[in-house]
C-alpha positions as protocol buffer text, in pm:
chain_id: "A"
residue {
  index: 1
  type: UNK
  ca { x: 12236 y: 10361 z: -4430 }
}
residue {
  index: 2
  type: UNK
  ca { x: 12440 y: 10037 z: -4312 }
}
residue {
  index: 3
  type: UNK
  ca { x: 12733 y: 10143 z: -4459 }
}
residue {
  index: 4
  type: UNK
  ca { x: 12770 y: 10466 z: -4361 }
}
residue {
  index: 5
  type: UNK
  ca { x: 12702 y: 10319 z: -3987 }
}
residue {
  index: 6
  type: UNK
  ca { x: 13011 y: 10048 z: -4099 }
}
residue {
  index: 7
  type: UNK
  ca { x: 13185 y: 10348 z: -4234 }
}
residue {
  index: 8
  type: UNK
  ca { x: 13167 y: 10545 z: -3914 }
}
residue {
  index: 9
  type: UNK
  ca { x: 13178 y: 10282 z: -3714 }
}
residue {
  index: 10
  type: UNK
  ca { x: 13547 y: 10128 z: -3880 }
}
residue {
  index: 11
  type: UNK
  ca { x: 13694 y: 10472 z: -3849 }
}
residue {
  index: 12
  type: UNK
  ca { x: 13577 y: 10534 z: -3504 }
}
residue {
  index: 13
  type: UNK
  ca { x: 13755 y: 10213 z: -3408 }
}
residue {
  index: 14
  type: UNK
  ca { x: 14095 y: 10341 z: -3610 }
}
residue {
  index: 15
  type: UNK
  ca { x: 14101 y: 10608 z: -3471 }
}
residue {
  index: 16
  type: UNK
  ca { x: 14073 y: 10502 z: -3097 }
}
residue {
  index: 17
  type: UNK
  ca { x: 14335 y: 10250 z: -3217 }
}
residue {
  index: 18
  type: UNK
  ca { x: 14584 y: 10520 z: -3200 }
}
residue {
  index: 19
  type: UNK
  ca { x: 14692 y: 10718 z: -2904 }
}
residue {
  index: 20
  type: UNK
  ca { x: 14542 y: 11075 z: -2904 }
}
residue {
  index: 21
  type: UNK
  ca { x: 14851 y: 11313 z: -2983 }
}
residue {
  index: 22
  type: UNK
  ca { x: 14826 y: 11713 z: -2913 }
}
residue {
  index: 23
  type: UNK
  ca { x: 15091 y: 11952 z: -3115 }
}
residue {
  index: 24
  type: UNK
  ca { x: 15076 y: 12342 z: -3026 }
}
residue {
  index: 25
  type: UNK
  ca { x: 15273 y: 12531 z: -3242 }
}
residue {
  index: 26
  type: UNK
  ca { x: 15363 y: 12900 z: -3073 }
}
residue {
  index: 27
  type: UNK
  ca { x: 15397 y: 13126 z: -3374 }
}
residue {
  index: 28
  type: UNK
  ca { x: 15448 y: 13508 z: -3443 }
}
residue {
  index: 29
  type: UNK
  ca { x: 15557 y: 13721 z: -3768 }
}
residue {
  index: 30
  type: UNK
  ca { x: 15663 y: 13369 z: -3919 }
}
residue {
  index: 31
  type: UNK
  ca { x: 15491 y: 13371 z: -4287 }
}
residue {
  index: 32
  type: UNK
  ca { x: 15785 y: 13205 z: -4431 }
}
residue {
  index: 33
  type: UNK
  ca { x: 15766 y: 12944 z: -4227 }
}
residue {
  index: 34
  type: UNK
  ca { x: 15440 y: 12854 z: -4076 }
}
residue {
  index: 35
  type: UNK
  ca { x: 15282 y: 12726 z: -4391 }
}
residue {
  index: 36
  type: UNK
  ca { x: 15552 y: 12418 z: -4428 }
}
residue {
  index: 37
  type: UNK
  ca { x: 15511 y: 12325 z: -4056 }
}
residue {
  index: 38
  type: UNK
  ca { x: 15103 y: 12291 z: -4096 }
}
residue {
  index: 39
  type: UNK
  ca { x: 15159 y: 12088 z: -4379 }
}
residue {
  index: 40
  type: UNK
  ca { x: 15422 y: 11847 z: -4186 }
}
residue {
  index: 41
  type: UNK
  ca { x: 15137 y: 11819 z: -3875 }
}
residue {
  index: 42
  type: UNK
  ca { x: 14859 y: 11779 z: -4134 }
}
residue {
  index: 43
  type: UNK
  ca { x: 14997 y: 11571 z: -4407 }
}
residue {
  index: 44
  type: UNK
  ca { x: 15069 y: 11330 z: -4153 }
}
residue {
  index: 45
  type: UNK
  ca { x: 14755 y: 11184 z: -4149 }
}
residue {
  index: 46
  type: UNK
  ca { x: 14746 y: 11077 z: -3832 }
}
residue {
  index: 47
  type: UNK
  ca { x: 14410 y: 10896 z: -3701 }
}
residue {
  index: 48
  type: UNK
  ca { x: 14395 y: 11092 z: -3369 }
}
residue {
  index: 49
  type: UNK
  ca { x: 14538 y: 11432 z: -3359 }
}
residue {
  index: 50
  type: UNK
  ca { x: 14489 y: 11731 z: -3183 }
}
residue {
  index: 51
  type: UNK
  ca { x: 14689 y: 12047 z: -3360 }
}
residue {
  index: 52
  type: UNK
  ca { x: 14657 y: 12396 z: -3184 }
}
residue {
  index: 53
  type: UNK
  ca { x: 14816 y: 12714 z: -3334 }
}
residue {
  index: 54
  type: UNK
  ca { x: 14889 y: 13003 z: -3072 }
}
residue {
  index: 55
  type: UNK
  ca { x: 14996 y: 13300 z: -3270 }
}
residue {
  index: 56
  type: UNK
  ca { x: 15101 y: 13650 z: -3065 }
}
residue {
  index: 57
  type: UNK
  ca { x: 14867 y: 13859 z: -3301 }
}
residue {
  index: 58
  type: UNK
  ca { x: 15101 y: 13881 z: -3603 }
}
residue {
  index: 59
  type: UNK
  ca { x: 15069 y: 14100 z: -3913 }
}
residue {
  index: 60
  type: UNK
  ca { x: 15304 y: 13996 z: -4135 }
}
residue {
  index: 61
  type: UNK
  ca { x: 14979 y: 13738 z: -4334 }
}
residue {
  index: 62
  type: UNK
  ca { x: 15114 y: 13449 z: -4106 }
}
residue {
  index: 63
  type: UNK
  ca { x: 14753 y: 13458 z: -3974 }
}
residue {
  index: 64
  type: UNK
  ca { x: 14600 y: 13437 z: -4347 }
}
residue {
  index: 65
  type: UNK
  ca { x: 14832 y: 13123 z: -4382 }
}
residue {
  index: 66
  type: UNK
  ca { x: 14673 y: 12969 z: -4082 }
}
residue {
  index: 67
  type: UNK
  ca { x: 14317 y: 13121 z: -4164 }
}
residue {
  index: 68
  type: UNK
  ca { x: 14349 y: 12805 z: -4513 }
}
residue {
  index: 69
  type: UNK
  ca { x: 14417 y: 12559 z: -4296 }
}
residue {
  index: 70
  type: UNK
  ca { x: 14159 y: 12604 z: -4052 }
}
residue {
  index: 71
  type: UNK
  ca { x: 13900 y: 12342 z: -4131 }
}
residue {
  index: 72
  type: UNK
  ca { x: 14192 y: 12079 z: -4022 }
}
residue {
  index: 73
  type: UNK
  ca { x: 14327 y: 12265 z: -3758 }
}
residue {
  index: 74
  type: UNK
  ca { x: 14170 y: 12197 z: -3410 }
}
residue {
  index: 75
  type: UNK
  ca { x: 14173 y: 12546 z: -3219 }
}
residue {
  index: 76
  type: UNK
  ca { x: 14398 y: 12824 z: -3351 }
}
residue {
  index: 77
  type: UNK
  ca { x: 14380 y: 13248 z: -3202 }
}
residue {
  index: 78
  type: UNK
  ca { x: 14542 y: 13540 z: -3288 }
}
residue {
  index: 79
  type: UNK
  ca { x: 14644 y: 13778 z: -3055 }
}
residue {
  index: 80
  type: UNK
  ca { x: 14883 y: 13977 z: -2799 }
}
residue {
  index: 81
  type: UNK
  ca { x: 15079 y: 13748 z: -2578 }
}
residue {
  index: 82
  type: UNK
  ca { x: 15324 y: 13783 z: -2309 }
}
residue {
  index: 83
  type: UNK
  ca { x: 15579 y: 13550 z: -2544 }
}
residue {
  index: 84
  type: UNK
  ca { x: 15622 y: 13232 z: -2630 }
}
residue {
  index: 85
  type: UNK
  ca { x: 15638 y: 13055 z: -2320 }
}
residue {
  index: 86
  type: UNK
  ca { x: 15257 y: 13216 z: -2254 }
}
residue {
  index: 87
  type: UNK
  ca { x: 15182 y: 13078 z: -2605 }
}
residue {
  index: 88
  type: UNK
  ca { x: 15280 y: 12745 z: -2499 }
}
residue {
  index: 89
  type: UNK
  ca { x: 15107 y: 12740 z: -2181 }
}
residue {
  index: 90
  type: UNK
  ca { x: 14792 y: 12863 z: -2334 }
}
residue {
  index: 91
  type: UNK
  ca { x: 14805 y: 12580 z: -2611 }
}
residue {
  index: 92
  type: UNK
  ca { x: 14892 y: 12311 z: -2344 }
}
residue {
  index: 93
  type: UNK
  ca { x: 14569 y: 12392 z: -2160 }
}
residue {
  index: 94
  type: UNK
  ca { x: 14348 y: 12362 z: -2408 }
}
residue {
  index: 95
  type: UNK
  ca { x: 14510 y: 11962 z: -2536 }
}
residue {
  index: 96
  type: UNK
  ca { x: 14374 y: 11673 z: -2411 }
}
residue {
  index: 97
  type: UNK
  ca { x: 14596 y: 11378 z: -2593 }
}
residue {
  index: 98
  type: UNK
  ca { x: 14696 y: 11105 z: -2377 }
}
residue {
  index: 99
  type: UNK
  ca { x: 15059 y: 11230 z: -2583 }
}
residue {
  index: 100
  type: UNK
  ca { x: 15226 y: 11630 z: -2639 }
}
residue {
  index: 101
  type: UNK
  ca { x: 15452 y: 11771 z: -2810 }
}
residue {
  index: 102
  type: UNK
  ca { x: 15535 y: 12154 z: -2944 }
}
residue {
  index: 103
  type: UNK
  ca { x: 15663 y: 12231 z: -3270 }
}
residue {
  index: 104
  type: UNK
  ca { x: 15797 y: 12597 z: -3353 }
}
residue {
  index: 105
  type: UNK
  ca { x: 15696 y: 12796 z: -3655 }
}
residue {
  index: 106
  type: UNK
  ca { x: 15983 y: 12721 z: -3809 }
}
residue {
  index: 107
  type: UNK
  ca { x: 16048 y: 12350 z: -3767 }
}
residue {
  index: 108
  type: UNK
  ca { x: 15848 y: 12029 z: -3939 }
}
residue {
  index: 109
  type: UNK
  ca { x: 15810 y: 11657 z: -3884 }
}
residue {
  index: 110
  type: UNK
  ca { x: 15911 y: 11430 z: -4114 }
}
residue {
  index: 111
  type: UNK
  ca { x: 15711 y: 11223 z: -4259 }
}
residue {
  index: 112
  type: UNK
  ca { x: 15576 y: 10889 z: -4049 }
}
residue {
  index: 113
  type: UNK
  ca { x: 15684 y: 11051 z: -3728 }
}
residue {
  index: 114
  type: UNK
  ca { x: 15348 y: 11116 z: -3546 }
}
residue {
  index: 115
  type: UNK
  ca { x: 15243 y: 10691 z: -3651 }
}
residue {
  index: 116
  type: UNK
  ca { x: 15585 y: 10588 z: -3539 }
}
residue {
  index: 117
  type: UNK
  ca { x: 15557 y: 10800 z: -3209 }
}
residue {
  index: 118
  type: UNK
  ca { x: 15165 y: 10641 z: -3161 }
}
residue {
  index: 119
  type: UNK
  ca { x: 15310 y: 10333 z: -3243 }
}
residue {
  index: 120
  type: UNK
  ca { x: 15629 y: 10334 z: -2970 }
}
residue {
  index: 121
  type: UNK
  ca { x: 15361 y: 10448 z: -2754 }
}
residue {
  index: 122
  type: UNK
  ca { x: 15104 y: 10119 z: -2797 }
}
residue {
  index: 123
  type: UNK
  ca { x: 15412 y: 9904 z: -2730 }
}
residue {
  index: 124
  type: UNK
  ca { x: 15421 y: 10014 z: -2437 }
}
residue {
  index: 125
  type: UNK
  ca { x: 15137 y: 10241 z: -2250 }
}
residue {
  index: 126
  type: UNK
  ca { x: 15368 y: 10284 z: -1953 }
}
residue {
  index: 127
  type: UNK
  ca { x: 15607 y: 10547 z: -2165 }
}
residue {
  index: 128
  type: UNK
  ca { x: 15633 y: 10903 z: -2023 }
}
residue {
  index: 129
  type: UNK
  ca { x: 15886 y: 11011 z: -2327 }
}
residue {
  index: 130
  type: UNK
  ca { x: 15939 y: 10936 z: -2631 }
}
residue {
  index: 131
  type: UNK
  ca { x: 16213 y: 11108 z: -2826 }
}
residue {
  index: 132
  type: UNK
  ca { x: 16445 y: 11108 z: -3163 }
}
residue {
  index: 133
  type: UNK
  ca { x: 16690 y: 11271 z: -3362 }
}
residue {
  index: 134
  type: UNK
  ca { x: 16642 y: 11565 z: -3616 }
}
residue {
  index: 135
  type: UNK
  ca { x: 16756 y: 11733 z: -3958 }
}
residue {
  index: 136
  type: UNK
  ca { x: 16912 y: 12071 z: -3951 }
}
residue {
  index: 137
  type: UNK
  ca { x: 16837 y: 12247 z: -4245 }
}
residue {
  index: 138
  type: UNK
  ca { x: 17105 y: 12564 z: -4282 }
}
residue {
  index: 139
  type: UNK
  ca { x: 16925 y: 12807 z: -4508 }
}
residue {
  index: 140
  type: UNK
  ca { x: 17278 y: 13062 z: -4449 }
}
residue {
  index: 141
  type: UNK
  ca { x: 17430 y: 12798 z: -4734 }
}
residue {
  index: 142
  type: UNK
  ca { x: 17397 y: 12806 z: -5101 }
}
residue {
  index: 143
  type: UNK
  ca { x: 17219 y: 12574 z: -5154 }
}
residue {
  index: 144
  type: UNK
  ca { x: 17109 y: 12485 z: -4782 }
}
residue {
  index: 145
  type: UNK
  ca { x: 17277 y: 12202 z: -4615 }
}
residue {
  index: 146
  type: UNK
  ca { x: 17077 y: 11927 z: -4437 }
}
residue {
  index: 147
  type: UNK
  ca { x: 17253 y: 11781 z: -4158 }
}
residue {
  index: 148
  type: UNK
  ca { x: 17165 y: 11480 z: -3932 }
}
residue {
  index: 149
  type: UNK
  ca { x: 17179 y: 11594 z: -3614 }
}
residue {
  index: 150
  type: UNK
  ca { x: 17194 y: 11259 z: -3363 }
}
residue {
  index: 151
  type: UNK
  ca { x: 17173 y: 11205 z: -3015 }
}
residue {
  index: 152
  type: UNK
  ca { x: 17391 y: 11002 z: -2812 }
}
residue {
  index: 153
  type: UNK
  ca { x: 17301 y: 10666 z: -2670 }
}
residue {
  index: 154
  type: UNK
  ca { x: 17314 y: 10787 z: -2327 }
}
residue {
  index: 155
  type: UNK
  ca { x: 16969 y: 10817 z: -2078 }
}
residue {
  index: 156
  type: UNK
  ca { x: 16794 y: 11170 z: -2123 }
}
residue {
  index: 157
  type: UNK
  ca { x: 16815 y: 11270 z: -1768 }
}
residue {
  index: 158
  type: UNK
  ca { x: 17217 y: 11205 z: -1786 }
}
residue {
  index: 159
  type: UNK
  ca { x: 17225 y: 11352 z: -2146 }
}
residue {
  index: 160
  type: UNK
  ca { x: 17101 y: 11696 z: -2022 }
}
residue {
  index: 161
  type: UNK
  ca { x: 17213 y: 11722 z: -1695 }
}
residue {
  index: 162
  type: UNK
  ca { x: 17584 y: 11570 z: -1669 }
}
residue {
  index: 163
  type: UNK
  ca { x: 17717 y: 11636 z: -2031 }
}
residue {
  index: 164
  type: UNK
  ca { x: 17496 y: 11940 z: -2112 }
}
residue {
  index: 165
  type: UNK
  ca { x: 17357 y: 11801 z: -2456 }
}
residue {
  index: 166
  type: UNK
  ca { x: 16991 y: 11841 z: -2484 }
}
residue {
  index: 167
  type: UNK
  ca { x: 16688 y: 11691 z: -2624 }
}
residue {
  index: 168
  type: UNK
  ca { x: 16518 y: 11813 z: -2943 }
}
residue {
  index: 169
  type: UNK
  ca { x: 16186 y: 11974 z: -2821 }
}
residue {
  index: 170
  type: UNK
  ca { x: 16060 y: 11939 z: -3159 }
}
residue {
  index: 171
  type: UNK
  ca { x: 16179 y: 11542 z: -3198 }
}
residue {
  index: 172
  type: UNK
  ca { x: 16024 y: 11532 z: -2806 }
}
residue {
  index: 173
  type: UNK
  ca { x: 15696 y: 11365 z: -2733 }
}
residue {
  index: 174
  type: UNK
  ca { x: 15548 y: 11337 z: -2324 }
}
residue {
  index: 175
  type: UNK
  ca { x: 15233 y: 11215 z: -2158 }
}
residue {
  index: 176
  type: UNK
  ca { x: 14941 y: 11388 z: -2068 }
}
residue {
  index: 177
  type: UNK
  ca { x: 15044 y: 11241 z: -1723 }
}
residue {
  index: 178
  type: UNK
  ca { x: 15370 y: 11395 z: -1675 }
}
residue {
  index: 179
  type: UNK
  ca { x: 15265 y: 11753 z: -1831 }
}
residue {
  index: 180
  type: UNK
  ca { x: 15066 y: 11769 z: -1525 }
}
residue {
  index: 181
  type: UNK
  ca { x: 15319 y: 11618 z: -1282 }
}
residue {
  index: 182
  type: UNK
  ca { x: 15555 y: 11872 z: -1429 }
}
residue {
  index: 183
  type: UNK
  ca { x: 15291 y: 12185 z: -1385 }
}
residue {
  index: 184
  type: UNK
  ca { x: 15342 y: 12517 z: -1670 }
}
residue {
  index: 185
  type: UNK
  ca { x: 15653 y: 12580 z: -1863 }
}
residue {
  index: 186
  type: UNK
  ca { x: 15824 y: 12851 z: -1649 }
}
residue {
  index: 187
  type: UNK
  ca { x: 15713 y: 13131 z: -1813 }
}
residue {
  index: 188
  type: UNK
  ca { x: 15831 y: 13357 z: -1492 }
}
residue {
  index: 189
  type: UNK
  ca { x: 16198 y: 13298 z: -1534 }
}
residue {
  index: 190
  type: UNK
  ca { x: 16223 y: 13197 z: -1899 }
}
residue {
  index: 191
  type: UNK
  ca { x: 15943 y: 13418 z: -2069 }
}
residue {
  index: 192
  type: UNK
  ca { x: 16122 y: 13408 z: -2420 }
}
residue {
  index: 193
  type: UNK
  ca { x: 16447 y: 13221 z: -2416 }
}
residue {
  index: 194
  type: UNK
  ca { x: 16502 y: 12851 z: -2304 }
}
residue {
  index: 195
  type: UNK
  ca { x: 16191 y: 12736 z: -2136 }
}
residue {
  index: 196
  type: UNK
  ca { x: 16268 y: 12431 z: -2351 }
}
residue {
  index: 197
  type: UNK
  ca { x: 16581 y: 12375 z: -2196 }
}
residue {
  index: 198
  type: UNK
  ca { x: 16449 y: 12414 z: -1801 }
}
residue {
  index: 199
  type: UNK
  ca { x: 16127 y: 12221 z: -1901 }
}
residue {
  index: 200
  type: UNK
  ca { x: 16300 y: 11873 z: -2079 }
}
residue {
  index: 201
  type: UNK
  ca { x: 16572 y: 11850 z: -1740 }
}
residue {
  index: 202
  type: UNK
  ca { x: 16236 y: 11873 z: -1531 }
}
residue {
  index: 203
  type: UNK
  ca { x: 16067 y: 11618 z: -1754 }
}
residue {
  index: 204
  type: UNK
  ca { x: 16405 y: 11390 z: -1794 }
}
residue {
  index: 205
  type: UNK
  ca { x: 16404 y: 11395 z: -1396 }
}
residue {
  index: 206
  type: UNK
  ca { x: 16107 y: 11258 z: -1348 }
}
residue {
  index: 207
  type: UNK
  ca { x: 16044 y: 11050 z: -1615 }
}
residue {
  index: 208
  type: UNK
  ca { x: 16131 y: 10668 z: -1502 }
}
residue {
  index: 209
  type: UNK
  ca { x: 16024 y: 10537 z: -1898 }
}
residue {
  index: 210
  type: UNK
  ca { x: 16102 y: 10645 z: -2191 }
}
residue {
  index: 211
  type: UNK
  ca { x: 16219 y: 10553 z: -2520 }
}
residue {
  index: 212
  type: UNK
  ca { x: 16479 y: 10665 z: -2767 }
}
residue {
  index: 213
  type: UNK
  ca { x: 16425 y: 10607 z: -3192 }
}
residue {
  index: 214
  type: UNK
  ca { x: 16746 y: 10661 z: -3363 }
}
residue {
  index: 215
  type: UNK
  ca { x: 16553 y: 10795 z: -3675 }
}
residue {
  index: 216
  type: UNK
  ca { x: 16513 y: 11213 z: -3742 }
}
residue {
  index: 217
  type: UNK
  ca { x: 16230 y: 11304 z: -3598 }
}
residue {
  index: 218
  type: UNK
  ca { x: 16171 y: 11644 z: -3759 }
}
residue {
  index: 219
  type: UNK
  ca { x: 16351 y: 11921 z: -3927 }
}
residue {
  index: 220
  type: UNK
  ca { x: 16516 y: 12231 z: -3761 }
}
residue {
  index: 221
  type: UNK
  ca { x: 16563 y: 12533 z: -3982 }
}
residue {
  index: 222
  type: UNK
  ca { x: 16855 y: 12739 z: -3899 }
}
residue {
  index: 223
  type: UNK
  ca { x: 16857 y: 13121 z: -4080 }
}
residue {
  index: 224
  type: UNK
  ca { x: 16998 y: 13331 z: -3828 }
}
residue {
  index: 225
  type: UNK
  ca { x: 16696 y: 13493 z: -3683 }
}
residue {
  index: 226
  type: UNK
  ca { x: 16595 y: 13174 z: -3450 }
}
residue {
  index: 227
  type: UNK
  ca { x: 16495 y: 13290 z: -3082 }
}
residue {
  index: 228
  type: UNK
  ca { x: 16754 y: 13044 z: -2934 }
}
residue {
  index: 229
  type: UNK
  ca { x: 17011 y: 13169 z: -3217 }
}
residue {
  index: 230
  type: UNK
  ca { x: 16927 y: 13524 z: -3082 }
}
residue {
  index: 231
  type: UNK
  ca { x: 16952 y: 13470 z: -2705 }
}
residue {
  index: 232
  type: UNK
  ca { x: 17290 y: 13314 z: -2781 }
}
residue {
  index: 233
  type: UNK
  ca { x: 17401 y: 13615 z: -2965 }
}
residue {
  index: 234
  type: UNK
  ca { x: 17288 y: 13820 z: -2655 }
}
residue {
  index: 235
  type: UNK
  ca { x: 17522 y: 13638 z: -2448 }
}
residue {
  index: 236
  type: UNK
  ca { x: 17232 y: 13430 z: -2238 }
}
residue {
  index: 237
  type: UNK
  ca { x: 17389 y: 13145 z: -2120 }
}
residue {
  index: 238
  type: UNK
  ca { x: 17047 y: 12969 z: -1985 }
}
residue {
  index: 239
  type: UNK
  ca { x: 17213 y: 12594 z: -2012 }
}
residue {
  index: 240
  type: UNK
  ca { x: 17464 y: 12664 z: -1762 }
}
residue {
  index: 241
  type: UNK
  ca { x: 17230 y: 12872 z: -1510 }
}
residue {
  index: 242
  type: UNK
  ca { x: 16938 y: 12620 z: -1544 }
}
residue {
  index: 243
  type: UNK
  ca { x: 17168 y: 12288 z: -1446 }
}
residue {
  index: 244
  type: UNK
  ca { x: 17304 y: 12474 z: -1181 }
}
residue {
  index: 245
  type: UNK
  ca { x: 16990 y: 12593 z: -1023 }
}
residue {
  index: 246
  type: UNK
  ca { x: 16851 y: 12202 z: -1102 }
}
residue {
  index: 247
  type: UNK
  ca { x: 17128 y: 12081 z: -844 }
}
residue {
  index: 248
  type: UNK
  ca { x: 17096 y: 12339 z: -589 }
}
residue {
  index: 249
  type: UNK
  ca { x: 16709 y: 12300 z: -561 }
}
residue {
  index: 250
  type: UNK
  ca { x: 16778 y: 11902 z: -549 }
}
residue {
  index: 251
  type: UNK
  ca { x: 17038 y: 11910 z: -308 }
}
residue {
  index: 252
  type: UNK
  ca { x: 17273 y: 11743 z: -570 }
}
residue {
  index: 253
  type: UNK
  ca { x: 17605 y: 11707 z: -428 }
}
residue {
  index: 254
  type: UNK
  ca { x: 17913 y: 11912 z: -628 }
}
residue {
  index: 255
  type: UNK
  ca { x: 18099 y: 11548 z: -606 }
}
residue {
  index: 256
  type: UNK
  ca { x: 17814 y: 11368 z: -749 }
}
residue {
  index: 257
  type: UNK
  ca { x: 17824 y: 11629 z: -1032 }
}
residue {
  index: 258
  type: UNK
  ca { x: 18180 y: 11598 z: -1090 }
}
residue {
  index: 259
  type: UNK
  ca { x: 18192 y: 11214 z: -1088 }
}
residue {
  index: 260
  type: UNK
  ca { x: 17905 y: 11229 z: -1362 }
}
residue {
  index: 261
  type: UNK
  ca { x: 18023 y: 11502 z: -1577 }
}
residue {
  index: 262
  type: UNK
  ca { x: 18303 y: 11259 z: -1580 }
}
residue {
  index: 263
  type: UNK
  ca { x: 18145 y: 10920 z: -1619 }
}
residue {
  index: 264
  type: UNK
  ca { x: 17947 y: 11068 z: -1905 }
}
residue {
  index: 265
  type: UNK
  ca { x: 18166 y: 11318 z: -2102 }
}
residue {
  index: 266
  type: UNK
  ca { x: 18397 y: 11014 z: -2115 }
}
residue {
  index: 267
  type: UNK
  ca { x: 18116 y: 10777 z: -2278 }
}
residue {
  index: 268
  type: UNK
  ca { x: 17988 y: 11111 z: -2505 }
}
residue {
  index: 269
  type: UNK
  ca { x: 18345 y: 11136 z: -2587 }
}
residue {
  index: 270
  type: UNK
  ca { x: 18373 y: 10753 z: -2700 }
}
residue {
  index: 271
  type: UNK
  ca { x: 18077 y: 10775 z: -2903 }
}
residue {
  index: 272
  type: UNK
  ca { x: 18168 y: 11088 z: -3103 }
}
residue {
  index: 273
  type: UNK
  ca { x: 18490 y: 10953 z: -3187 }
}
residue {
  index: 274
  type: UNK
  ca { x: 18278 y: 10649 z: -3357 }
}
residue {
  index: 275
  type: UNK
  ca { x: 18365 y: 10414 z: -3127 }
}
residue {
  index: 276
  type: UNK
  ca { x: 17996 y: 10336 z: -3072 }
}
residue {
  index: 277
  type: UNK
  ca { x: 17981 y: 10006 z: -2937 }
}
residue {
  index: 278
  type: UNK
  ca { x: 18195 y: 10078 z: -2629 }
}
residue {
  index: 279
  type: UNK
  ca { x: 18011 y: 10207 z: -2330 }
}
residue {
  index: 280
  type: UNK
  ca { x: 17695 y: 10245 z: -2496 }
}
residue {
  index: 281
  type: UNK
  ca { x: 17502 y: 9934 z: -2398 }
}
residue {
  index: 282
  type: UNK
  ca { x: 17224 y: 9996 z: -2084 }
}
residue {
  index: 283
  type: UNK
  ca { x: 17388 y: 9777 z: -1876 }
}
residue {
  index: 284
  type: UNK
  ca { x: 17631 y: 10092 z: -1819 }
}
residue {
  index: 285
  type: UNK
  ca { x: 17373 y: 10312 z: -1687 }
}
residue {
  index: 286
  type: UNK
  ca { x: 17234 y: 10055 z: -1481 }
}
residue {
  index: 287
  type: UNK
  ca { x: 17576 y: 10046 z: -1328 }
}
residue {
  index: 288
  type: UNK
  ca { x: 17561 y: 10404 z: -1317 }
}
residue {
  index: 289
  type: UNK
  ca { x: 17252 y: 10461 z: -1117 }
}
residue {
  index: 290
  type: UNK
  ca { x: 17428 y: 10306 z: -860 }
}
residue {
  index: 291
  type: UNK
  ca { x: 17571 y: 10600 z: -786 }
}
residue {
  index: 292
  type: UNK
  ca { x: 17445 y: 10820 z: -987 }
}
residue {
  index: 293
  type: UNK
  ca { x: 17091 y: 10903 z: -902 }
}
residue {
  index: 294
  type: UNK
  ca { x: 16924 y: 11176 z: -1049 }
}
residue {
  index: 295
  type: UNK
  ca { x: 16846 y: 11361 z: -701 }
}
């Protein structure tokens, strides 16, 4: 009896040891998928997580994949949705980790990413974001090609909104905090296509903390039927529309936008060339937020 108390008791204390991290996962019609990104949440092993699957009622046996997994899976349902921004939203307000993230159907982690997330985040408890880099995996090729997709030194806010790069949602991690600062995904405007893109420039603008780690954070499969590969075949350019409507609702001056598309197309610039230890250093964007604020 006193070491089953012992037992309980030592992995009661590792487990509060770690940051409690949420991860919904929208899904729909996705069986050849879904199974390898449950197995990159689960296989994890991370002390303290919190994995919801949201899945639009699919009939394809995605929900007979999800159905073995369920013992390890916190919450999961199957049914109609109004897309995958509702998805999301539902997920979201059923987590209650002190961290978030979202990973699609067809994306995984790799492995170590949730400890080294938890980790980043016990350094330092006053983190709003946490973010990396990612794999993408082209299943078009024969055989696929796995390419490191990296982001550039430069601050997220900046990153998005100045040079038009964006975060990785699924190589993205936020506070429980700032999810509610930040309200729903806007599922209104952006019920399908690029509520990721809308919702990481709202986080980036608020967040005042956050930390980059140069390692790939997950994997991004690319074979031609992704939802952003589709709304970019129908000619949607959300990336564009969403900065714009960012400035105009912040009463962002078009000469502050033009002096940092400048400032920071000529630093991405720099960097992509390889000349990564020019301009890269903080101290520049501590000179740039002096006039360069992000509203």
């Amino acid at each position: 009896m006193a070491y089953w108390l012992n037992l309980e008791g030592a992995i009661f204390t590792m487990k509060n040891n770690w940051p409690k991290i949420s991860i919904v996962t929208p899904v729909y019609n996705a069986s050849l998928f879904i199974e390898a990104a449950i197995t990159s949440v689960l296989n994890q092993d991370y002390p303290n997580l919190e994995y919801i699957i949201m899945d639009g009622g699919s009939t394809d046996g995605t929900v007979d994949i999800i159905r073995k997994y369920e013992g390890r899976i916190s919450y999961w349902e199957s049914g109609s949705d109004r897309g995958q921004t509702h998805a999301l939203n539902k997920g979201f307000s059923r987590s209650t980790g002190i961290l978030r993230g979202w990973l699609n159907a067809d994306e995984e982690y790799t492995p170590g990413t949730l400890k080294e997330v938890g980790k980043t985040f016990n350094s330092s408890k006053d983190l709003q974001l946490i973010y990396g880099d990612r794999y993408l995996l082209d299943l078009s090729k024969k055989p696929p090609e796995k390419i490191l997709k990296k982001l550039a030194p430069i601050a997220p806010f900046p990153l998005m909104f100045y040079t038009g790069r964006l975060l990785f949602t699924d190589a993205t991690f936020w506070t429980q905090d700032i999810h509610q600062e930040l309200g729903e995904l806007n599922e209104k405007e952006y019920p399908r296509y690029a509520m990721d893109v809308e919702w990481l420039l709202r986080m980036t603008g608020i967040a005042v903390k956050w930390k980059y780690l140069e390692r790939p954070l997950s994997i991004f499969k690319y074979h031609g039927m992704n939802v952003t590969t589709e709304g970019i075949k129908m000619g949607l350019r959300y990336n564009e529309n969403i900065r714009r409507d960012y400035a105009k609702a912040h009463a962002i001056h078009v000469s502050r936008i033009m002096l940092g598309w400048l400032w920071y197309s000529v630093r991405l610039r720099i960097w992509e060339k390889g000349f990564r230890g020019i301009l890269t250093p903080p101290k520049w964007d501590t000179i740039a937020c002096l006039f360069l604020k992000k509203r």
